[in-house]
N, C-alpha and C positions, 0 to 999 in steps of 0.2 A: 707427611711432608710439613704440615704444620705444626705440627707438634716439635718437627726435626729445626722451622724456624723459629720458632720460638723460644728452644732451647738456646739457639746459639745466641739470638736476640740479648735473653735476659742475662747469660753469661757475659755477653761485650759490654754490656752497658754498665754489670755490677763490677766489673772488673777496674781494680784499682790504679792500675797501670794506662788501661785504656781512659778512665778520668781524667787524667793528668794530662795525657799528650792532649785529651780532647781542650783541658782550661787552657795549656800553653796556648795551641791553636786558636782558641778563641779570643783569648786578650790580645791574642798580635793583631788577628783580624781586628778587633775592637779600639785599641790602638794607630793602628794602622788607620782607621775612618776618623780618627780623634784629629791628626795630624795634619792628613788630607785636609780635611774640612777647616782647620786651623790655619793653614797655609791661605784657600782660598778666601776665606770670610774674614783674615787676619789681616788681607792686605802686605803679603810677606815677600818682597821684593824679588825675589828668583821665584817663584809658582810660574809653573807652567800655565797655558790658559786651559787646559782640559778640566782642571779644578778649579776654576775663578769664575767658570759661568752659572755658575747652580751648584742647587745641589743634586740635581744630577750628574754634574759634571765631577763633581768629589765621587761619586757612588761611581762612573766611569771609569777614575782613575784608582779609585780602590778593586777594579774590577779588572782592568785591564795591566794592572802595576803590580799588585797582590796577590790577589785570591788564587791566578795558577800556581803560584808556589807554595802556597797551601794545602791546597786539594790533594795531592798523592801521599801527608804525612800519614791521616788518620787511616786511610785503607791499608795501608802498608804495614800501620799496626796493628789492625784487627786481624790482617790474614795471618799475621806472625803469630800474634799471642793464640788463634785460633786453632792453628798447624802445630803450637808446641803444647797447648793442653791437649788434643788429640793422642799426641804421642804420647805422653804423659799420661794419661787415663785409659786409652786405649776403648776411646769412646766411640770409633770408627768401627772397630773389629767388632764390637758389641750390639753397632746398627746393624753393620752385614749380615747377624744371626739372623735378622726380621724380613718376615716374605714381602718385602718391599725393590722396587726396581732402586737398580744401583743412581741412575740420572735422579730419582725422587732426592737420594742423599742431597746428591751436589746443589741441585737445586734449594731446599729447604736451607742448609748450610751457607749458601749466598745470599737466600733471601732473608735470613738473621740478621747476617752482618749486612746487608746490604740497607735491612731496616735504622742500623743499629750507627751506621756513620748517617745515614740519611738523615737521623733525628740531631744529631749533632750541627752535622750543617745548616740545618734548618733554623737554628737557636742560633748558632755562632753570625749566620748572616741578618738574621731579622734583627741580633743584637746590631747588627754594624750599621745597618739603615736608621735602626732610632738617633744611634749617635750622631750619624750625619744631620739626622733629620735635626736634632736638637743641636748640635752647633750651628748649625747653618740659621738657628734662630726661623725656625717653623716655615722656612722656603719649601712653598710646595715639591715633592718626588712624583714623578713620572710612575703610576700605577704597574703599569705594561713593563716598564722597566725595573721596577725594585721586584714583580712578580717573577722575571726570565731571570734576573742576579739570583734569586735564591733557587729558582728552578735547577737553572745550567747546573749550580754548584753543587748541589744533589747529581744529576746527571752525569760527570764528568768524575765525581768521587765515585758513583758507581761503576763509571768506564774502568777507574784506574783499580777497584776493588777485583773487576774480572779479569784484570792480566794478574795481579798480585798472588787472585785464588789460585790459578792458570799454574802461575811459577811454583806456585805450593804443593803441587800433583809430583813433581821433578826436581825439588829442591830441599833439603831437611831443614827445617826453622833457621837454625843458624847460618846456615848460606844465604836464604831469604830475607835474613837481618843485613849480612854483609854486601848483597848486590843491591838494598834499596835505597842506598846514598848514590849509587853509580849511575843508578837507572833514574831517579830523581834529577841528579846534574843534566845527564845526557837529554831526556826530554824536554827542559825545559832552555839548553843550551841551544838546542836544535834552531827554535825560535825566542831568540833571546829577549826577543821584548820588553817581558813582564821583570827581568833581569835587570833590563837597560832603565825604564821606568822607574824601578823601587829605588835603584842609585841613584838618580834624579832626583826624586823624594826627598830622600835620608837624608842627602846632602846638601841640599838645596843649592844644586849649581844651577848655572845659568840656564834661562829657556834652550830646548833644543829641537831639534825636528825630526822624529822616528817615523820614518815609512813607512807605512802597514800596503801591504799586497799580497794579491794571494798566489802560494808556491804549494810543491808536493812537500815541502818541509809540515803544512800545514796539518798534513792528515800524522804526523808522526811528533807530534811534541805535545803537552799539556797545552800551550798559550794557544797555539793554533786551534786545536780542536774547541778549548772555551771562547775564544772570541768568535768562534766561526758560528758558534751555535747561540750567543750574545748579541752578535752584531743585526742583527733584523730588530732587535726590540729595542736597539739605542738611536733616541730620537736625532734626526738627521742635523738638528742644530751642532751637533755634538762631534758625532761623527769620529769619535776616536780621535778627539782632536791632540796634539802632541806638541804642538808649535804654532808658528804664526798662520800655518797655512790646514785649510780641512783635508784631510785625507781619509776617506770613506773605506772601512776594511768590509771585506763581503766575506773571505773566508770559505770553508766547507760546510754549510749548514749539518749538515746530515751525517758529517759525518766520525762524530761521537757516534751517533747510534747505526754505525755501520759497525765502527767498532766492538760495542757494547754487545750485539748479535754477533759476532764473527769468535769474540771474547768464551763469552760464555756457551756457545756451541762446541768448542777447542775443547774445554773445562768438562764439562759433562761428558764428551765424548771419550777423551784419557783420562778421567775421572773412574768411565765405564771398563774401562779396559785396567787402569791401576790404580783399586780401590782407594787402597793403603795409601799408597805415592811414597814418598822416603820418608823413612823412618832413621 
């Protein structure tokens, strides 16, 4: 199984394609914290107060504005590019020869890619905190809070790697290409937050006031499941703040990693039963 993640590991990471989505993604996030942090230490007349109070409060809004719409590009492309060199090499049929159990497959094969967006986020977000930290002109960041930002984002790219693997068992690459615009929209429309926010942003209109509360939408979209498992390490000054007034999001703590188990249990299980998945 090590060997099995490992393979897949060095494959996503050497992969030319997978590169690329990873620099876009990372300069928007990089970008994205430029901007942020611009607005609030700029003095820039329509900023929200969520990023005017620190720089945690840029790191906030880079977290609660952003990053969900981030986080399901690179899994989404790993499982693709993953699913179609299988087909293509016919590197599945050739594990099956080995007196190993079928769940080792699936396993090792997630825990490549699972390695392999991990290291991505990890760089793409420590890059976003220095920017902040360096616009914002060396304002101290909340330790607890820049460690759960780069945490969740790891955690949450892994949730969305094990529905993506999940669809790859039942779906032939090309389908899995064409449902993950739909399925991207839909998750993060559910809870549009992070949606409503990055308009705000971009266009710097007028202060506004976004509700955060917690609903059953939550356990079923990107934003909800990231802020639900963010919101305990953002310090209370802050509080998701969106407007004139504080409003405290609590969220589903747990339950990314209900998901994450429930995910990947699915996976291995029809995994066991249909090796291959479509070809």
């Amino acid at each position: 199984m090590i060997t099995l993640a490992f393979a897949y590991f060095r494959s996503t990471v050497t992969s030319v394609r997978f590169l690329i989505v990873s620099i876009v993604v990372g300069l928007i996030a990089a970008l994205s914290s430029w901007r942020l942090v611009a607005f609030g230490f700029g003095g820039s007349p329509g900023s929200s107060s969520v990023w005017t109070l620190s720089a945690d409060g840029a790191l906030v809004a880079l977290a609660a504005g952003f990053v969900p719409l981030l986080l399901p590009i690179l899994p989404t492309a790993a499982a693709y590019y993953a699913a179609k060199r299988d087909a293509e090499t016919a590197f599945l049929e050739s594990a099956l020869t080995q007196p190993v159990p079928r769940w080792s497959l699936g396993l090792g094969r997630f825990a490549g890619l699972a390695l392999a967006i991990a290291l991505v986020h990890v760089v793409a977000t420590t890059v976003s905190v220095l920017v902040i930290y360096v616009g914002a002109a060396g304002t101290p960041l909340t330790i607890g809070l820049v460690t759960a930002f780069v945490a969740v984002a790891v955690l949450i790219g892994t949730v969305y790697l094990a529905l993506a693997v999940w669809l790859a068992v039942f779906l032939r690459p090309r389908h899995l290409s064409l449902l993950s615009v739909p399925l991207w929209v839909g998750m993060n429309a559910i809870e549009p937050t992070a949606l409503l926010m990055t308009v705000q942003a971009l266009l710097i209109v007028p202060e506004q006031l976004l509700t955060f509360g917690t609903t059953w939408v939550d356990f079923l979209s990107v934003t909800g499941l990231y802020l639900g498992a963010l919101a305990p390490a953002v310090p209370e000054q802050l509080a998701f703040v969106t407007g004139r007034d504080t409003v405290a999001y609590a969220g589903i703590p747990y339950g990314a990693g209900v998901w994450l188990v429930l995910l990947l249990f699915l996976h291995l299980l029809f995994l066991s039963l249909f090796p291959l998945g479509k070809r």
